[in-house]
C-alpha positions as CSV (number, residue, x, y, z in Angstrom):
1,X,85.1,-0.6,30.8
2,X,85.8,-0.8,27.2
3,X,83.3,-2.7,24.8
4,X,84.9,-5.4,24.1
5,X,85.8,-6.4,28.0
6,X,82.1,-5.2,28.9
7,X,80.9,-8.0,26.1
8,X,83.5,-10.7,27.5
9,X,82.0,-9.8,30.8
10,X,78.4,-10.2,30.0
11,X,79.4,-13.7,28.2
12,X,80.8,-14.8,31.1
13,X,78.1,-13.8,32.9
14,X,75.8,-15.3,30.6
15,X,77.1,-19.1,30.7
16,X,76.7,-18.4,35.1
17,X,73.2,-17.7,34.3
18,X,72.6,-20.9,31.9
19,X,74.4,-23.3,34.6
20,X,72.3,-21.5,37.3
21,X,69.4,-22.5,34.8
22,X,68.1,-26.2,35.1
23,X,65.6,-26.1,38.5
24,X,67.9,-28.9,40.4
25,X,70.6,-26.6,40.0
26,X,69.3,-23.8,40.7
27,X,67.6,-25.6,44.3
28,X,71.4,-26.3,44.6
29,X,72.7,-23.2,44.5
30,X,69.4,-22.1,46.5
31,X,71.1,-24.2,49.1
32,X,74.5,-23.4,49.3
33,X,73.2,-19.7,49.6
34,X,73.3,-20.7,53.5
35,X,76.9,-21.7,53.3
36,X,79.1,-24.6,52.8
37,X,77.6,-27.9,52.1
38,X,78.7,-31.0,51.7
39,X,77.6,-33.8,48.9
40,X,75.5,-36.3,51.7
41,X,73.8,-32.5,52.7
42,X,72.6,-31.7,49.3
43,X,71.5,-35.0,48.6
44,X,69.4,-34.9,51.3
45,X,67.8,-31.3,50.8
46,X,66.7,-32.4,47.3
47,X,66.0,-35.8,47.8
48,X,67.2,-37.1,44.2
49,X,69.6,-40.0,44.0
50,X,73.5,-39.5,44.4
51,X,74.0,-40.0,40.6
52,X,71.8,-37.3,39.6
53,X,72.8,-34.5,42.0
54,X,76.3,-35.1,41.3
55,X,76.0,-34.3,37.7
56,X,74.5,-31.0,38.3
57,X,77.2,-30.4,41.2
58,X,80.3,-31.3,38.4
59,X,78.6,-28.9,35.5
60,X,78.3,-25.7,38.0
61,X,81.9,-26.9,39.2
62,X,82.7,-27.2,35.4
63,X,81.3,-23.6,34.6
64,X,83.4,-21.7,37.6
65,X,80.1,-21.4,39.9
66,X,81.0,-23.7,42.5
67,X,84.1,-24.7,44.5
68,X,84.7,-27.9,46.2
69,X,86.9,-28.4,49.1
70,X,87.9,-32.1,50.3
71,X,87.4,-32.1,54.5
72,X,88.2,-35.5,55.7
73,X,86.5,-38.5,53.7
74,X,83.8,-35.9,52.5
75,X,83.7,-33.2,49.5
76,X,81.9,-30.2,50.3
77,X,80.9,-27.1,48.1
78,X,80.3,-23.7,48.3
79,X,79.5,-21.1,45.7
80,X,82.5,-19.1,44.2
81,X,81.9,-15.8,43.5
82,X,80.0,-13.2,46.0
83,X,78.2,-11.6,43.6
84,X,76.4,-15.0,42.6
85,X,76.1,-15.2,46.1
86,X,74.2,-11.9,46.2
87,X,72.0,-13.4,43.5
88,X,71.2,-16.7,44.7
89,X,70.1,-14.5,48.2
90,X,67.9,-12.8,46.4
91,X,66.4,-15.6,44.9
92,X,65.6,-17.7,48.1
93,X,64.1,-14.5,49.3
94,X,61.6,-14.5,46.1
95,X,61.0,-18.3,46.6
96,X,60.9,-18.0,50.7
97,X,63.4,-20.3,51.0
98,X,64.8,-18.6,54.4
């Protein structure tokens, strides 16, 4: 990889990271390391109120870490990229969230 791709890489990288970085977002993507989930699910899990969560949901959206997919009357997201899926695994195994 040359070193100008390697430091577009690691920028890209680097704006995942700072999304991942508020602790509501990050018990979000704690979360959605079991799998789909959809808006009512999350709000649930964190126990914030609607308005709240779904500003965190629309800036991970916004940043590329987090699809959403429309099934039926409900929105439902899931994290986009395996290796932040590897990540976030790691991470619920630090915080014992199993």
């Amino acid at each position: 990889m040359t070193e100008a791709k390697n430091r577009g890489e690691m920028a890209k990288t680097a704006a995942v990271l700072k999304a991942m970085g508020h602790p509501i977002r990050l018990r979000i993507m704690l979360k959605l390391a079991e799998g789909c989930c959809c808006v009512g699910e999350i709000w649930d899990y964190l126990q914030l109120p609607q308005a709240v969560v779904s500003q965190h949901l629309k800036i991970l959206k916004d940043r590329g870490v987090l699809e959403a997919r429309r099934e039926g009357a409900k929105v439902c997201y899931l994290i986009k990229d395996c290796m932040i899926q590897d990540l976030v695994i790691v991470l619920r195994k630090k915080y014992s969230v199993v």
